[in-house]
C-alpha positions in Angstrom: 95.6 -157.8 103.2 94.5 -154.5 105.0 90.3 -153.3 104.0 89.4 -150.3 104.9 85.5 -151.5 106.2 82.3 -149.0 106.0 81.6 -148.5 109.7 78.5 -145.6 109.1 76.7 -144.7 105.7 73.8 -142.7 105.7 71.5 -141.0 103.0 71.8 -136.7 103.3 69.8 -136.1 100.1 69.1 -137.7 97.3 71.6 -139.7 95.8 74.1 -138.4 98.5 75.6 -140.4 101.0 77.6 -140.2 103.9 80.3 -143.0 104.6 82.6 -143.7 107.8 85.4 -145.8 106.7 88.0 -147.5 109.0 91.5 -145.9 108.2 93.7 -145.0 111.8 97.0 -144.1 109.3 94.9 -142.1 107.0 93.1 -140.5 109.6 96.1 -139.7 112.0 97.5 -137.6 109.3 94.6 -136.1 107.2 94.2 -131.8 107.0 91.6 -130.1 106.0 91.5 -129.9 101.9 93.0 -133.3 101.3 91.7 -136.1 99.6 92.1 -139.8 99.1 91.8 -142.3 96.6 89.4 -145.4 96.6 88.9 -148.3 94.9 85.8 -150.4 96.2 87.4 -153.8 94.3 89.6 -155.3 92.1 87.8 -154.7 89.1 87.2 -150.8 90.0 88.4 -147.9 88.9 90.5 -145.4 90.9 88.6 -142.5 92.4 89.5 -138.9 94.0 87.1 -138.5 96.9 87.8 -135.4 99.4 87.7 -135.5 102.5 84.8 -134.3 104.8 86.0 -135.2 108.0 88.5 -137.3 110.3 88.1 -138.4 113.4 92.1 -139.1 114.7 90.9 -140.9 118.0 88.4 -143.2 116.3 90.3 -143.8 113.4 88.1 -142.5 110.5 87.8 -140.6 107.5 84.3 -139.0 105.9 83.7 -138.9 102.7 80.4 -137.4 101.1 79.7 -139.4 97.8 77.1 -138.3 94.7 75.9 -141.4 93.2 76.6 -140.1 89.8 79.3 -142.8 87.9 80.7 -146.2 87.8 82.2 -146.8 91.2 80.3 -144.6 92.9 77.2 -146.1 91.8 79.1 -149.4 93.1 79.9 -148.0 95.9 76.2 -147.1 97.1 75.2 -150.9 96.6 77.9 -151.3 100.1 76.7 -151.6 103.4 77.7 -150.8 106.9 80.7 -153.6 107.7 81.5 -154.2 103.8 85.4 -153.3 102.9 86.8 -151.0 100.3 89.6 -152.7 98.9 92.3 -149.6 98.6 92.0 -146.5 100.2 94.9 -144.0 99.9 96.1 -140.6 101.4 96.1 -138.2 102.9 96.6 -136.7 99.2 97.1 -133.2 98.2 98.1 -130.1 99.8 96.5 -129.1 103.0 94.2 -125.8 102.3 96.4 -122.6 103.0 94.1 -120.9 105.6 93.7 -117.8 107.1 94.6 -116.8 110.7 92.5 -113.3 110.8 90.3 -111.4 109.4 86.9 -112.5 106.8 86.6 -115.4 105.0 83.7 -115.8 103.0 83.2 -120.1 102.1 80.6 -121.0 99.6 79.7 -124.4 98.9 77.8 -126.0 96.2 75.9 -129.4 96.1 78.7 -132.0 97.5 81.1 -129.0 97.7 79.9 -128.6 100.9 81.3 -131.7 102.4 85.0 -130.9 101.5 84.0 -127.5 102.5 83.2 -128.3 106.0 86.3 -128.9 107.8 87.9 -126.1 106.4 84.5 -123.7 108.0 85.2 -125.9 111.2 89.3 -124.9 111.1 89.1 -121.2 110.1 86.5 -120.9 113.3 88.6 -122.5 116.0 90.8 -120.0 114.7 88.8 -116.9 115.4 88.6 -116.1 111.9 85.4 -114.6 111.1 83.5 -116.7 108.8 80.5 -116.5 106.0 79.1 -119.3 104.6 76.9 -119.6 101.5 75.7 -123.0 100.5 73.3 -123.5 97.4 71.9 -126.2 95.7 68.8 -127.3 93.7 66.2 -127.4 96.0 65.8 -127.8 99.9 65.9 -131.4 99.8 69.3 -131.3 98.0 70.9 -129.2 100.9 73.9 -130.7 103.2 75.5 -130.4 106.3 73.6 -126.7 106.6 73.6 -127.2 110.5 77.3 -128.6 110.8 78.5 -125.9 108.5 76.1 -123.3 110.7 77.3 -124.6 114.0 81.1 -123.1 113.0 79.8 -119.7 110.7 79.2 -116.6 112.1 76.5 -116.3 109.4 75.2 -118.6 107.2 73.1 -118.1 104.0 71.4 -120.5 101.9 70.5 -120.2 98.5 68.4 -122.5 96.2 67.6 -122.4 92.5 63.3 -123.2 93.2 63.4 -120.9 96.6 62.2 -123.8 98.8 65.2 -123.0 101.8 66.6 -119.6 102.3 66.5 -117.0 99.3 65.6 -118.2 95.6 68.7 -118.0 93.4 72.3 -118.7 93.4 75.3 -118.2 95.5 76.6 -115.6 93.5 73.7 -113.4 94.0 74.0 -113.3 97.9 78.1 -113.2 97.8 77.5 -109.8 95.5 75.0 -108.4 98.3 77.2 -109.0 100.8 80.0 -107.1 98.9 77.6 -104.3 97.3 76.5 -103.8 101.4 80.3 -102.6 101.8 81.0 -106.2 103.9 84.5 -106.5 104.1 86.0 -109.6 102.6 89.6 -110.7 102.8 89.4 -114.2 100.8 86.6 -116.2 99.3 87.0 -120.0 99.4 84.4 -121.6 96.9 83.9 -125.7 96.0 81.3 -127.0 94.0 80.4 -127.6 90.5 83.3 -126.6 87.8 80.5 -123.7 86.3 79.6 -122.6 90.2 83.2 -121.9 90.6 83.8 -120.3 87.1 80.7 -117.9 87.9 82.1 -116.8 91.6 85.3 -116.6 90.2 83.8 -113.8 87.6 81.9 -112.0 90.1 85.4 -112.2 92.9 87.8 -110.9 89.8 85.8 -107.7 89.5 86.2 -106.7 92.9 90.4 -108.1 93.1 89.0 -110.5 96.1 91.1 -113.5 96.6 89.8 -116.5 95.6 90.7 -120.1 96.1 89.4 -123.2 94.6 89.4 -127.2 94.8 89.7 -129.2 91.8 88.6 -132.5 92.1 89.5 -133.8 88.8 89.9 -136.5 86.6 93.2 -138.9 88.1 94.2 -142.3 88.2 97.5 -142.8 90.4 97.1 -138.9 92.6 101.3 -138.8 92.8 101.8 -136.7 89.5 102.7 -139.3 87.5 100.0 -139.8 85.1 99.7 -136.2 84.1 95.8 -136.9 84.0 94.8 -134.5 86.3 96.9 -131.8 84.6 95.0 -128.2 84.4 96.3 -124.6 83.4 97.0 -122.0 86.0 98.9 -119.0 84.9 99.5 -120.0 81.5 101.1 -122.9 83.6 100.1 -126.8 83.4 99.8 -127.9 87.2 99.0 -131.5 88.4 95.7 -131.2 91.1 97.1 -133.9 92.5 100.3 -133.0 93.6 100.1 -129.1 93.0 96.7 -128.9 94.0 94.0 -129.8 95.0 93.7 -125.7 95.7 94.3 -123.1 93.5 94.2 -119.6 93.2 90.7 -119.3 91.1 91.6 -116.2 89.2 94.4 -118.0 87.3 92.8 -121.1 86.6 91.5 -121.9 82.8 87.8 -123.3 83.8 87.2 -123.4 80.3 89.5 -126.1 79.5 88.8 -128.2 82.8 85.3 -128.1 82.2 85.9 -129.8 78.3 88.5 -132.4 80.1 85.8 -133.2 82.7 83.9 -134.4 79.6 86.7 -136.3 77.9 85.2 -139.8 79.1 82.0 -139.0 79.1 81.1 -142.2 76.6 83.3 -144.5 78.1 81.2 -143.8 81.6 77.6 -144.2 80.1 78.7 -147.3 78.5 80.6 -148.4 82.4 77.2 -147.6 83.8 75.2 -149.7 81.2 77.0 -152.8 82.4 76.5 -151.7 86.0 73.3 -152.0 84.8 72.8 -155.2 83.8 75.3 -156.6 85.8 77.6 -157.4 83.3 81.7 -157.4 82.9 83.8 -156.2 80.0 81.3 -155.1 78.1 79.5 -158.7 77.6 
């Protein structure tokens, strides 16, 4: 039986980890936007993760993982040289990028891991690129000086003002377009509502926006239909038509009521967790 083993996993903010995991095929074919699907062991669930980084001559793939659920809350119990039991992909379509001209990438929270190799790919090719990143507070903050060493500027926003300028990404993204900045696409991952709001702000001025939907699936081939969301009127499958979309088509309101659907079914998951228990006993 092939394991795909942990080979680095370190802490980047609170309840944010980094992990290394052992995968030459995956790695050898991964592209920037992709994701993968883990389950840590027989008894766990399947999971979307996407991908932060791959390293083709080592044979890696990193993922950035917020302790928030089930398996991720499994996952962070792991150590350096412990196995994940499946480990599937490259998943999804590769992100569609540009070869000229502006790109402004925001990032949110974790956003900013999946964010990161696609700021890395639009700078090797002498696109000229803005990033915003946001989150909480400084100590929530990630990957600021891997995503600066590839931006040609990089802003930081917090909502307590502790790093960079107090507020939210939206509010620097409108300066930089009220300053007459020109802007040929915004890229933006990060929570469902971050993403809603920039797409509101991005609509008024007709900029092009993309998106990553890292939604609720189980097999990632289109089959289940689980991961279904509305774009143009249109159901799509994130999965297979995704995991980027164009944001001014999407229906965030209906994605953000599915990303609630098992909302019970998870607390009560995470109560066993808990108490170590299985099946609910």
């Amino acid at each position: 039986m092939v394991l795909y083993p942990i080979q680095v996993k370190r802490t980047l903010a609170p309840g944010v980890r980094l992990y290394e995991i052992s995968a030459p095929l995956v790695a050898r074919k991964a592209q920037p936007g992709q994701f993968v699907i883990v389950r840590v062991n027989e008894t766990g669930e399947r999971i979307p993760l996407t991908i932060a980084d791959y390293d083709r001559k080592m044979g890696t793939i990193t993922m950035v993982v917020q302790e928030i659920g089930f398996t991720t809350k499994t996952l962070a119990k792991m150590e350096v040289g412990d196995a994940l039991l499946d480990f599937i992909g490259p998943l999804g379509n590769p992100s569609e990028l540009r070869d000229s001209g502006t790109v402004v990438c925001i990032g949110g929270g974790v956003g900013c891991a999946p964010l990161y190799p696609q700021v890395r790919a639009l700078s090797q090719k002498g696109v000229n690129v803005i990033t915003i990143v946001g989150a909480r507070s400084a100590e929530h903050l990630i990957l600021t000086r891997e995503l600066g060493r590839y931006s040609n500027q990089l802003h930081i926003a917090t909502d307590d003002g502790s790093q960079g300028r107090k507020g939210f990404v939206t509010d620097i993204l409108k300066d930089l377009i009220e300053q007459g900045t020109p802007i040929d696409q915004v890229i933006a991952i990060g929570p469902m509502i971050m993403m809603k709001v920039v797409t509101g702000v991005t609509k008024q001025y007709n900029l092009p926006t993309m998106i990553s939907l890292n939604s609720l699936m189980v097999d990632g081939t289109g089959m289940c239909g689980s991961c279904r969301v509305t774009v143009g009127g249109v159901t799509k499958f994130a999965c297979v038509d995704g995991p980027e979309f164009d944001a001014h088509q999407v229906d965030f309101d209906e994605q953000m009521k599915r990303a609630a659907v098992y909302r019970d079914q998870e607390a009560k998951a995470l109560a066993r967790l808990d108490c170590g228990c299985r099946n609910g006993h």
